[in-house]
MIKE-314482 format. One record per residue: residue in one letter; residue number from 1; x, y, z of N, C-alpha, C in turn. Coordinates in Angstrom, 3 decimals, m for minus. Layout:
REM residues N
<pt res="a" n="NUM" n_u="X" n_v="Y" n_w="Z" ca_u="X" ca_v="Y" ca_w="Z" c_u="X" c_v="Y" c_w="Z"/>
...
This chain:
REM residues 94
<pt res="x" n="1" n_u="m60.907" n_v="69.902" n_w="m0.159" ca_u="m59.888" ca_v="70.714" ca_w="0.481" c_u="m58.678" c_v="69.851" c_w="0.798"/>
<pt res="x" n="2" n_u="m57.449" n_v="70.457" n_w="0.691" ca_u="m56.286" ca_v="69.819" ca_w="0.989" c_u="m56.085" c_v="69.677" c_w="2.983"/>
<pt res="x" n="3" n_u="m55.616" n_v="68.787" n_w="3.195" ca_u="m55.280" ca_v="68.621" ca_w="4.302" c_u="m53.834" c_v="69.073" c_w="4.679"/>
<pt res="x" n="4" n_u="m53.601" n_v="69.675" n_w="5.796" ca_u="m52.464" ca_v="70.194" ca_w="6.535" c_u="m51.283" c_v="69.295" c_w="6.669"/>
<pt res="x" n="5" n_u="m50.719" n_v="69.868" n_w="6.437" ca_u="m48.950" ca_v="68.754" ca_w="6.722" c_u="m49.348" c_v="68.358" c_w="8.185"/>
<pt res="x" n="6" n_u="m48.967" n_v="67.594" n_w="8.743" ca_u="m48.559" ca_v="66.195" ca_w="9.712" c_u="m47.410" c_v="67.325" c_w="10.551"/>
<pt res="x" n="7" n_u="m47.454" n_v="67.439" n_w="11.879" ca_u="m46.080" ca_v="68.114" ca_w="12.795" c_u="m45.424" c_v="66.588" c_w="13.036"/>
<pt res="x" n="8" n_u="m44.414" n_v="66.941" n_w="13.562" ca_u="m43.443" ca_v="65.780" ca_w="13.749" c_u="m44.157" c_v="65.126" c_w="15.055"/>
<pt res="x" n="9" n_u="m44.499" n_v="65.703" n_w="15.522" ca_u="m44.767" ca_v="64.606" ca_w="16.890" c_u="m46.770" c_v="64.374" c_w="16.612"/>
<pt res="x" n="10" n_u="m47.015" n_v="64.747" n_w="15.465" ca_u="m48.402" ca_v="64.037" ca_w="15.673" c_u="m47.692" c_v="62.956" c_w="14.101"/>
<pt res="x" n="11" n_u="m46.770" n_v="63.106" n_w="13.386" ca_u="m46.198" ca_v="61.768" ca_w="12.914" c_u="m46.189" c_v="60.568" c_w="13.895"/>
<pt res="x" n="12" n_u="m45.567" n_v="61.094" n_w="14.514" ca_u="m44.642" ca_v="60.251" ca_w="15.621" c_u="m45.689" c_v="59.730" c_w="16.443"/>
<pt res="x" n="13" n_u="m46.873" n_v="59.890" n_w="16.584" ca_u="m48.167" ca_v="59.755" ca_w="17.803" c_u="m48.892" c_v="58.600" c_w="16.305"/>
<pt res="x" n="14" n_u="m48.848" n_v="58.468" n_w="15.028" ca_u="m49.790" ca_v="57.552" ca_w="14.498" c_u="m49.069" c_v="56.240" c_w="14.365"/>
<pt res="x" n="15" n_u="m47.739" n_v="56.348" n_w="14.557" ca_u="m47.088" ca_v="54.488" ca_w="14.856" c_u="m47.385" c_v="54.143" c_w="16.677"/>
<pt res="x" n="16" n_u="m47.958" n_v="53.957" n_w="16.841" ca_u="m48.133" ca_v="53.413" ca_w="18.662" c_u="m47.566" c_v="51.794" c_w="18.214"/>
<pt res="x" n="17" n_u="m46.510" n_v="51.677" n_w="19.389" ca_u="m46.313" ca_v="50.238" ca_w="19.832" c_u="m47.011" c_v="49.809" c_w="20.813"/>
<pt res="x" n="18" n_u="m47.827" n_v="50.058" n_w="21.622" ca_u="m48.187" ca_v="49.508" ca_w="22.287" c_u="m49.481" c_v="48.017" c_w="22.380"/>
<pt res="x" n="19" n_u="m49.728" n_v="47.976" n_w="21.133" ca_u="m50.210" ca_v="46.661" ca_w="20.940" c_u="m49.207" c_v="45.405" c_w="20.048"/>
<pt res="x" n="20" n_u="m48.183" n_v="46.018" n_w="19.975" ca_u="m46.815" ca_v="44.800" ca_w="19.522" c_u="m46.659" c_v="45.179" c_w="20.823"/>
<pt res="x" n="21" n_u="m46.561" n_v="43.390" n_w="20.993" ca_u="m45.731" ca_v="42.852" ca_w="22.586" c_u="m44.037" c_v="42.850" c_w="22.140"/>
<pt res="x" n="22" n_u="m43.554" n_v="42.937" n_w="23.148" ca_u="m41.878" ca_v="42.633" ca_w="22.963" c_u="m41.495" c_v="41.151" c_w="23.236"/>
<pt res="x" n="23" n_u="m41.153" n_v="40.421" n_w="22.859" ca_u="m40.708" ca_v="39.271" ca_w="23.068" c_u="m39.332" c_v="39.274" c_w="23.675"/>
<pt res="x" n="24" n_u="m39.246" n_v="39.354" n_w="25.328" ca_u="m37.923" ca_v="39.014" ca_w="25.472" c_u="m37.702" c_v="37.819" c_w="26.333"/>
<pt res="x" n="25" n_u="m38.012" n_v="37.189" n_w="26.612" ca_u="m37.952" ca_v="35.649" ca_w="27.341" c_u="m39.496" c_v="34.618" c_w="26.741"/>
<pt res="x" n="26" n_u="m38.872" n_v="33.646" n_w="26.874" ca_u="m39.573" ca_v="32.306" ca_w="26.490" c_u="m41.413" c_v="32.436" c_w="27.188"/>
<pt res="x" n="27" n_u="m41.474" n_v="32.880" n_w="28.141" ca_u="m42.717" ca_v="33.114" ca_w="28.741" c_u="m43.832" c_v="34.359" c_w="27.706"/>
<pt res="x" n="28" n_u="m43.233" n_v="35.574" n_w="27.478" ca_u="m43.900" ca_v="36.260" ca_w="27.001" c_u="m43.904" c_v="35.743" c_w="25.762"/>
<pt res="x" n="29" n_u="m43.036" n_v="34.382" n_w="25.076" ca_u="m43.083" ca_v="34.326" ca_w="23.533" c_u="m44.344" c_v="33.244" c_w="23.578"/>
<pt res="x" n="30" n_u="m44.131" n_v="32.602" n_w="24.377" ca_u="m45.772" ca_v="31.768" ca_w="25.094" c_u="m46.572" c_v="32.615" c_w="25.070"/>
<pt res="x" n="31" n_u="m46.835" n_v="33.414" n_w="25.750" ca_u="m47.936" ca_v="34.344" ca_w="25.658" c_u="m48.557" c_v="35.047" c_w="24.357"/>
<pt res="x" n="32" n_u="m47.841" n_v="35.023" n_w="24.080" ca_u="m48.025" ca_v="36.116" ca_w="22.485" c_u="m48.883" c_v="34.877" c_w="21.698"/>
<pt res="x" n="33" n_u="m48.119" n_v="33.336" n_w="21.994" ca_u="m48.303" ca_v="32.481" ca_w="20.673" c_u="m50.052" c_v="31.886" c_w="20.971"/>
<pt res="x" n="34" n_u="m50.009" n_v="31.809" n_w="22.707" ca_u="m51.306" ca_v="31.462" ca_w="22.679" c_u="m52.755" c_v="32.949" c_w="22.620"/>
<pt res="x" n="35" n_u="m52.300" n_v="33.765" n_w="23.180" ca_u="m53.128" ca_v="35.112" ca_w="22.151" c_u="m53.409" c_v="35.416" c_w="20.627"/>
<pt res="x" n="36" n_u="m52.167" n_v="34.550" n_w="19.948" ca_u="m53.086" ca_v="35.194" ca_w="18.248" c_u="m53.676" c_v="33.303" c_w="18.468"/>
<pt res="x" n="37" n_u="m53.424" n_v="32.241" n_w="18.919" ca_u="m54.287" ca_v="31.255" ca_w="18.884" c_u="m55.341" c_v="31.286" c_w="19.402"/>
<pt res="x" n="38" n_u="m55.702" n_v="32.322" n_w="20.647" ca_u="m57.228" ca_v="32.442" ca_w="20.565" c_u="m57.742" c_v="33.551" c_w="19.888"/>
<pt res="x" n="39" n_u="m57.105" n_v="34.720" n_w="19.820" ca_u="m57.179" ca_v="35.776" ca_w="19.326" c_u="m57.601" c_v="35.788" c_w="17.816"/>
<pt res="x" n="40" n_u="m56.666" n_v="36.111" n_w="17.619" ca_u="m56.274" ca_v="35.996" ca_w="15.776" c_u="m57.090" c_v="34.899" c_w="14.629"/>
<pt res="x" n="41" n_u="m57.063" n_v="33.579" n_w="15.421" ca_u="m57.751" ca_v="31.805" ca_w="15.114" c_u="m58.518" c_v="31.811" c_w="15.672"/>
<pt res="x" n="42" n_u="m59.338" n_v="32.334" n_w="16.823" ca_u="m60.435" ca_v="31.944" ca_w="17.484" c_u="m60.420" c_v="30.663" c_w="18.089"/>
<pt res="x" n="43" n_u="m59.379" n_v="29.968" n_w="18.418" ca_u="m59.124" ca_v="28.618" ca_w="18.663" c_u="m58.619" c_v="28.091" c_w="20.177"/>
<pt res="x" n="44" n_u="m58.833" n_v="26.884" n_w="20.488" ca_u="m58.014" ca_v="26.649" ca_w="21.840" c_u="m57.398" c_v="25.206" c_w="21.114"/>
<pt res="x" n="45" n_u="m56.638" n_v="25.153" n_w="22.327" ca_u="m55.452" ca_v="23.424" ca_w="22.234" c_u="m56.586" c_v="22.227" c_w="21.501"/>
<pt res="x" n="46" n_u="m58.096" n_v="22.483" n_w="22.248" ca_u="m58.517" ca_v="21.528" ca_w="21.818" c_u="m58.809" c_v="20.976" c_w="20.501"/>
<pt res="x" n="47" n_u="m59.070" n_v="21.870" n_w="19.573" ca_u="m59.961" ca_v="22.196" ca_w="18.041" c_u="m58.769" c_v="22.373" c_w="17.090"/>
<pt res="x" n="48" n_u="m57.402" n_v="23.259" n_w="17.692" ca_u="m56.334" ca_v="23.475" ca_w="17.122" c_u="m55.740" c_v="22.559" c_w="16.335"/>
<pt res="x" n="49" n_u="m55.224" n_v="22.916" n_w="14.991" ca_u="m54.753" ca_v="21.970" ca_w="14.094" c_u="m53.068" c_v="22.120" c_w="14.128"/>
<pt res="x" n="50" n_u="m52.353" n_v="21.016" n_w="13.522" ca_u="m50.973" ca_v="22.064" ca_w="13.320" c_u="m51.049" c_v="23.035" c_w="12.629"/>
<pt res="x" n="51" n_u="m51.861" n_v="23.253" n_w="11.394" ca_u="m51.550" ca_v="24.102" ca_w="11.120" c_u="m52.018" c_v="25.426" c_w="11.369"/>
<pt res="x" n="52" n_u="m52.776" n_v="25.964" n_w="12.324" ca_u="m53.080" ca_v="26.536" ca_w="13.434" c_u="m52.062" c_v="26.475" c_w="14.122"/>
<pt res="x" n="53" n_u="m51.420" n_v="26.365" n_w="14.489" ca_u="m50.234" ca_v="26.188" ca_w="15.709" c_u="m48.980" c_v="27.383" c_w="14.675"/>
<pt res="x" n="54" n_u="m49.137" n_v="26.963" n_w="13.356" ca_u="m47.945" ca_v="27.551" ca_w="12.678" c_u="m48.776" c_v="28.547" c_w="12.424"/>
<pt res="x" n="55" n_u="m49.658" n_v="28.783" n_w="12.319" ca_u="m50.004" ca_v="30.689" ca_w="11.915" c_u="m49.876" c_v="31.261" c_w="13.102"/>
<pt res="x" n="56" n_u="m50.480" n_v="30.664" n_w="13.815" ca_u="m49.995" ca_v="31.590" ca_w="15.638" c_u="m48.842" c_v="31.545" c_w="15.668"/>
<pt res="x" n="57" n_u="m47.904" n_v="30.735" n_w="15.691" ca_u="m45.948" ca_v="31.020" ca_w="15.223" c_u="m45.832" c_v="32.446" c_w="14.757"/>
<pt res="x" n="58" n_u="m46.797" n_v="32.144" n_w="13.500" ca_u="m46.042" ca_v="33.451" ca_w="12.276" c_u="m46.524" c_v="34.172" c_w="12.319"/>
<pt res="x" n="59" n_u="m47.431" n_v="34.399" n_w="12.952" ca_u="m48.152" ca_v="35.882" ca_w="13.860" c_u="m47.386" c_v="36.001" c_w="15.126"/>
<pt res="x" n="60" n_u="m46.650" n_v="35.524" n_w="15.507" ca_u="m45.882" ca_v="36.169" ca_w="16.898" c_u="m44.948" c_v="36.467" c_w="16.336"/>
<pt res="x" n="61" n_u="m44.097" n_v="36.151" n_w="15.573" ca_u="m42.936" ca_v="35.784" ca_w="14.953" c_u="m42.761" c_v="37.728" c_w="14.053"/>
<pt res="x" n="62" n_u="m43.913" n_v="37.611" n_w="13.407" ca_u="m44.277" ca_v="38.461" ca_w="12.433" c_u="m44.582" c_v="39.616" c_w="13.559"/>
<pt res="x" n="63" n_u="m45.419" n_v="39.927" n_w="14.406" ca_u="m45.495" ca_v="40.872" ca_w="15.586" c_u="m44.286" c_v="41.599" c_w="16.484"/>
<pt res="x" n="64" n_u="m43.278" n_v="40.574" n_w="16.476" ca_u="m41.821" ca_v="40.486" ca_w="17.031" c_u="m41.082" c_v="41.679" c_w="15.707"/>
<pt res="x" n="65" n_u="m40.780" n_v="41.313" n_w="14.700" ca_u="m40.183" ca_v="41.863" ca_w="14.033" c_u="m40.537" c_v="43.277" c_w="13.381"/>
<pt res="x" n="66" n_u="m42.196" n_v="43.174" n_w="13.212" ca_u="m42.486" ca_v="44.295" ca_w="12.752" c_u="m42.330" c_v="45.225" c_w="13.729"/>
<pt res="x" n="67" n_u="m42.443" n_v="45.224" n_w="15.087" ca_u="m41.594" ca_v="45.803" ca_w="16.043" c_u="m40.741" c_v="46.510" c_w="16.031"/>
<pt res="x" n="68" n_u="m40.045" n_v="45.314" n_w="16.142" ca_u="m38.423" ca_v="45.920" ca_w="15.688" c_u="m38.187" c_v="46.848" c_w="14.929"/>
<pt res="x" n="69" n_u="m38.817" n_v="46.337" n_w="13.587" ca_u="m39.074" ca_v="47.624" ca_w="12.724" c_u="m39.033" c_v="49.016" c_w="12.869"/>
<pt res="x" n="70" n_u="m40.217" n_v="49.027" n_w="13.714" ca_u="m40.931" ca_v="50.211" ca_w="13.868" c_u="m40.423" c_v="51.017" c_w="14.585"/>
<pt res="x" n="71" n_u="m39.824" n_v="50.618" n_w="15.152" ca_u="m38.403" ca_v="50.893" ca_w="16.797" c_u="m37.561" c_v="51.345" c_w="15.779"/>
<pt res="x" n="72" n_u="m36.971" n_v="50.812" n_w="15.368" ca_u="m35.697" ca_v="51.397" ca_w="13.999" c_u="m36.383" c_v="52.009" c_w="13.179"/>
<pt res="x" n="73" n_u="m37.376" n_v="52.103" n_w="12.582" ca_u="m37.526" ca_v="53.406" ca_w="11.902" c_u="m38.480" c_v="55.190" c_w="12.962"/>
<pt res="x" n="74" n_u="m38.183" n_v="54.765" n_w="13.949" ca_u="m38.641" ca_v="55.787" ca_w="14.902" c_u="m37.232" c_v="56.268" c_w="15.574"/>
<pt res="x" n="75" n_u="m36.533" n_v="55.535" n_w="15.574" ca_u="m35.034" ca_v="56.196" ca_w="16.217" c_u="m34.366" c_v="56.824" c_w="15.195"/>
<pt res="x" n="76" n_u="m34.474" n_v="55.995" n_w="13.500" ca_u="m33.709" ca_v="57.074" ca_w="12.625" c_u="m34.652" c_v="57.910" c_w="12.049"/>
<pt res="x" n="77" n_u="m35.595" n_v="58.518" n_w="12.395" ca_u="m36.609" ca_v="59.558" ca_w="12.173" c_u="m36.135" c_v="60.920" c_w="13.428"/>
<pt res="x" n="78" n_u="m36.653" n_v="60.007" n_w="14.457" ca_u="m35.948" ca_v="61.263" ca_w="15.621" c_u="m34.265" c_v="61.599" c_w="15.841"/>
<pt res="x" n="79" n_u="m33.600" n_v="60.699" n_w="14.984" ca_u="m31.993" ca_v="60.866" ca_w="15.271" c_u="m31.746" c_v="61.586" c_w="14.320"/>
<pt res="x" n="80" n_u="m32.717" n_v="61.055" n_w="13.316" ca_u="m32.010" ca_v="61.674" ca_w="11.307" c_u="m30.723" c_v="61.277" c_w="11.555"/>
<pt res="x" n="81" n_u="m29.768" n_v="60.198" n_w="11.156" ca_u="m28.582" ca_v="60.221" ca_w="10.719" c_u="m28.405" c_v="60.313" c_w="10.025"/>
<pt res="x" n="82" n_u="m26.886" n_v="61.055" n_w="9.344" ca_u="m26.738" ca_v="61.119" ca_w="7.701" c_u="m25.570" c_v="60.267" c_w="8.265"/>
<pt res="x" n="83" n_u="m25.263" n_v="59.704" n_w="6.922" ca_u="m24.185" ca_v="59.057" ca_w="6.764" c_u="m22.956" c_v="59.523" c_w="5.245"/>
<pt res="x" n="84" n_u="m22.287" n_v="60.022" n_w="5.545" ca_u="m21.093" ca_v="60.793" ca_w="4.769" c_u="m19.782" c_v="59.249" c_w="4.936"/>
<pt res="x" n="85" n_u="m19.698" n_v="59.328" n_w="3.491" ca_u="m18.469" ca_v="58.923" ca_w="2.947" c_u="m17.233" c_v="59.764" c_w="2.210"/>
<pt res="x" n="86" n_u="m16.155" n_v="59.639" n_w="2.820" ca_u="m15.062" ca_v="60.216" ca_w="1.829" c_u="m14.726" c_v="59.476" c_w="1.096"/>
<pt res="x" n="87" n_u="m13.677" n_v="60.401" n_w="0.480" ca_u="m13.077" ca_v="59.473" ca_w="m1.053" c_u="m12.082" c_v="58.165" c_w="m0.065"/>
<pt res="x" n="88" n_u="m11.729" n_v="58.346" n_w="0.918" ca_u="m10.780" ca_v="57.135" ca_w="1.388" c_u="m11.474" c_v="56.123" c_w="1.525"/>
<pt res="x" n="89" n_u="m12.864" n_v="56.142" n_w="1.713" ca_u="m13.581" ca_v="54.662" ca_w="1.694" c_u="m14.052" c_v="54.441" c_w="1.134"/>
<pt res="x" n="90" n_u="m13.458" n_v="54.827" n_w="0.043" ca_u="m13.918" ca_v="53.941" ca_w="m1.767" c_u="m12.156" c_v="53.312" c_w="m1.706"/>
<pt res="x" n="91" n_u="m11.218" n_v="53.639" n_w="m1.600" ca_u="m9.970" ca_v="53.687" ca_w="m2.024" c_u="m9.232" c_v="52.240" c_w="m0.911"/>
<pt res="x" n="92" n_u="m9.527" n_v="51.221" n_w="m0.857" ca_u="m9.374" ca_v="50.429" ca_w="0.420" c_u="m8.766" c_v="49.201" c_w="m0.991"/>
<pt res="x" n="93" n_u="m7.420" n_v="49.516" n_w="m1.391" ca_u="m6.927" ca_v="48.605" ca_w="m2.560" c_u="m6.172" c_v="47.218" c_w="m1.459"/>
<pt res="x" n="94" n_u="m6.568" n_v="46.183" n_w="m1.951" ca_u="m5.646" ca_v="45.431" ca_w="m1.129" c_u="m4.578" c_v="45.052" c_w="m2.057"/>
């Protein structure tokens, strides 16, 4: 059997942010980096390698942005902007 179209707000209910942290000061970017280092690596300071240190980076780093993302494609979903050009802004001869 075919499944039912998706309503807009049970779209809108299967992106949850609430397990991307926001990174806005140096403390929560600490936080984030030592959570995917125990989290993510299973690891503490002690056992930790550098290169352990750089995947917990690029898992916060990577958590941060896909964020962002998700934030911008949820505002131009609920905003829908169109964007219209006239012929004058092709025509910009210097």
């Amino acid at each position: 059997m075919g499944e039912k179209p998706l309503t807009d707000a049970e779209r809108k209910r299967q992106i949850s942010l609430r397990r991307l942290p926001i990174v806005e000061d140096v403390n929560s970017l600490k936080e984030a980096f030592n959570r995917h280092l125990h989290y993510s690596l299973v690891k503490d300071r002690n056992v930790a390698t550098k290169r352990d240190y750089y995947y917990s980076l690029a898992h916060t780093v990577k958590d941060h942005l896909v964020g962002k993302w998700i934030r911008s494609q949820q505002a131009y979903y609920e905003k829908d902007p169109k964007v219209c050009f006239g012929e004058d802004a092709y025509d910009h001869h210097v």
